[in-house]
Every structure is written in C-alpha cells, then in structure tokens.
C-alpha positions as CSV (number, residue, x, y, z in Angstrom):
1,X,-2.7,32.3,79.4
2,X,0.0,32.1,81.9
3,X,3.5,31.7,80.8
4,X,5.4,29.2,82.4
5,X,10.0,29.1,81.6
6,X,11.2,25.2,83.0
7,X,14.7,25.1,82.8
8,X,17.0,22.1,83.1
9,X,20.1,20.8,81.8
10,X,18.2,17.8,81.1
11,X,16.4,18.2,77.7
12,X,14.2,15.2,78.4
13,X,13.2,16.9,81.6
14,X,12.3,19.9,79.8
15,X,10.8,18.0,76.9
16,X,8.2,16.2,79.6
17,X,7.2,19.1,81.7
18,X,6.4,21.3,78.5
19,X,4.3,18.7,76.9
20,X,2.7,18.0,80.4
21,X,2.0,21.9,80.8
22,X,1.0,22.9,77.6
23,X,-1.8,19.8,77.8
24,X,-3.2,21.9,81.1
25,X,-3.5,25.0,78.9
26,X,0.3,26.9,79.6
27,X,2.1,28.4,77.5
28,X,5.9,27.0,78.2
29,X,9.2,27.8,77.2
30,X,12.5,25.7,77.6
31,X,15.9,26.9,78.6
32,X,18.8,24.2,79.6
33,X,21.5,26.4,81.3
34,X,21.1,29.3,83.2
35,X,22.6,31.9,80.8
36,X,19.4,30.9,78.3
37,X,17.1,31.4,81.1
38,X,18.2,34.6,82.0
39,X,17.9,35.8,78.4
40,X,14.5,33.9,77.8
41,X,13.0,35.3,81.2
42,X,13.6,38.9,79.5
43,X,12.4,37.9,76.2
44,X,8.9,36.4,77.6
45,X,8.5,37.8,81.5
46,X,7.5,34.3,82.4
47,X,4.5,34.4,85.2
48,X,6.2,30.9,86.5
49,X,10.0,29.3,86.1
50,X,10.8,26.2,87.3
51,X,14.2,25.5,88.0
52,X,16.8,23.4,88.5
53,X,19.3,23.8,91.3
54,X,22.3,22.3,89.6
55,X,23.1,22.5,86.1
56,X,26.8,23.2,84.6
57,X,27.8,27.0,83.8
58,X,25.4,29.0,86.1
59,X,23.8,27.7,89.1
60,X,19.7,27.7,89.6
61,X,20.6,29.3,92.9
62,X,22.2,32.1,90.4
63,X,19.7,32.8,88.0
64,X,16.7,32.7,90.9
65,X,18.6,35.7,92.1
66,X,18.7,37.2,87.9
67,X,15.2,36.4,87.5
68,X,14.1,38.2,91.4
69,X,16.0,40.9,90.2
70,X,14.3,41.4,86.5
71,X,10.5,40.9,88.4
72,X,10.1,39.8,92.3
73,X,6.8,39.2,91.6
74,X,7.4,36.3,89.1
75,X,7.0,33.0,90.8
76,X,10.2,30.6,91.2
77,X,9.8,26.9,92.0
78,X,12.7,24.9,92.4
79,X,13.4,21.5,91.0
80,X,16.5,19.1,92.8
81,X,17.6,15.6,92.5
82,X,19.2,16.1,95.8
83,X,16.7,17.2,98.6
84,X,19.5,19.5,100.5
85,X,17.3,21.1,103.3
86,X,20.0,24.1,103.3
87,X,19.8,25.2,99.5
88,X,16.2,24.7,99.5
89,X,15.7,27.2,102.8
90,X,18.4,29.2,101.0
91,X,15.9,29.4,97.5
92,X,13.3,29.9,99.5
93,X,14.8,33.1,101.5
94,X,16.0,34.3,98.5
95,X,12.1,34.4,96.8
96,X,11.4,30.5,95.8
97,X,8.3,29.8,96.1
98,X,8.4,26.1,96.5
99,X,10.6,23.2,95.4
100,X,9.6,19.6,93.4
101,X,11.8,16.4,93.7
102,X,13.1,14.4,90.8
103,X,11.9,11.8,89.8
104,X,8.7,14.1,89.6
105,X,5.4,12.8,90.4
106,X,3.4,14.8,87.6
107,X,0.2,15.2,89.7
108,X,2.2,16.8,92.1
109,X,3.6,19.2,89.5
110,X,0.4,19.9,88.5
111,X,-0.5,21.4,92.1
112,X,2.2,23.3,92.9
113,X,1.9,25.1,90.0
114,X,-1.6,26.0,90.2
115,X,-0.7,26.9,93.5
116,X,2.1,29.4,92.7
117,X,-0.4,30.7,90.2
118,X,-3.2,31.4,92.4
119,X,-0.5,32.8,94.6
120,X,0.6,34.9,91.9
121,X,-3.1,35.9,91.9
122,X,-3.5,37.5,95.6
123,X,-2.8,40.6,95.6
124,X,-1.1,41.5,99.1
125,X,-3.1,43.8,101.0
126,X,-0.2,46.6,101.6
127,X,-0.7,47.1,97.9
128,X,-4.5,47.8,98.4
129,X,-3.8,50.1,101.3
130,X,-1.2,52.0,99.2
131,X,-3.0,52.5,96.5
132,X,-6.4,53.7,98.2
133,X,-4.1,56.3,100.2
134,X,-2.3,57.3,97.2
135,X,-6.0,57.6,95.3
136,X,-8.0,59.1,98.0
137,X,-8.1,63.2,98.5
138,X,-6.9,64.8,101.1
C-alpha cells in the first residue's frame, strides 16, 4: 500500500483529501505546518506528499527541499491557491513533481496521483545500466 503525507494549514483540506485517499486504497497521513511534515516524512517515508505552498511558520517551498533531502526519490506534488507560474517552475526545478489548484477538482487529484505513483514506479534506465555493470564479471 502506498503511503501518501498531505499537508496543509487547512485542516478541512487535510480532512477531505485523507478521506478521499484512503477510499482509493492509500494509506494517508496529515501534517498542517511544515515543521510536522518534516518530522512525519521521517517517521513514515511517505511514497507521495502533497503540499501546500503557503502555510505560516515554514514554507512548502522549504520543506520540498527537507523532504528531497531525506529521499529524492519520494514524489512531491504541490498544492496552491495562487497559480504563480514562478514558484511553481521553482518546485518543480527543485524535484516537484506536479502541482493541483485549490478549489481541487477531486478527479483530478485522483490522476495526478496515480500518475506520480506510476512514476514512482519506472525505474530509470541509468539505474539498470549501473547495476548490470556493477553485477556483471569482468
């Protein structure tokens, strides 16, 4: 079962997308500020975090770089009220792998999340070549 973090300062927001998710067979954990998320990501080394740009305390912009730096490999998708085109080429440089809109259209939750998963699924094909060098005799 893939493990899914959404954090946002609003609870309802959290509230929704964790029902939502867990009905489509996730396992989900909440966070509302970015200091809990940070601490939750190490507890449960979520597969997926969605994440709010702006909440109070620490930014989402900050803890996408926290959670990059516990695993690049899990998958970040932001979540803004305000479509800036800068911060969201910003997230993505800095390892998002997509953003969603508020309000959220939950259908369109739904596939960008299995997207991100299956993404999480390929397995790039440097890390094939690497390990069949690193396996194979000389």
């Amino acid at each position: 079962m893939y493990k899914i973090l959404v954090v946002d300062d609003e609870v309802a927001v959290c509230d929704l997308l964790k029902d939502f998710l867990t009905l489509k067979d996730y396992e989900v954990f909440t966070a509302s500020d970015g200091y809990t998320a940070i601490s939750k990501a190490k507890e449960v080394s979520p597969h997926l975090v969605l994440l709010d740009i702006v909440m109070p305390g620490i930014s989402g912009m900050e803890v996408l770089k926290e959670i990059k730096k516990l695993n690049s490999k899990t998958g970040v998708i932001m979540i803004t009220a305000v479509p800036d085109q800068g911060i969201i080429t910003e997230s993505i440089d800095l390892g998002a792998y997509d953003y969603i809109r508020k309000p959220m259209d939950l259908k369109h939750v739904e596939n960008v999340v299995m997207l991100a998963i299956n993404n999480l699924k390929i397995v790039p094909i440097h890390a094939i070549l690497n390990k069949k060098v690193v396996q194979s005799p000389l």
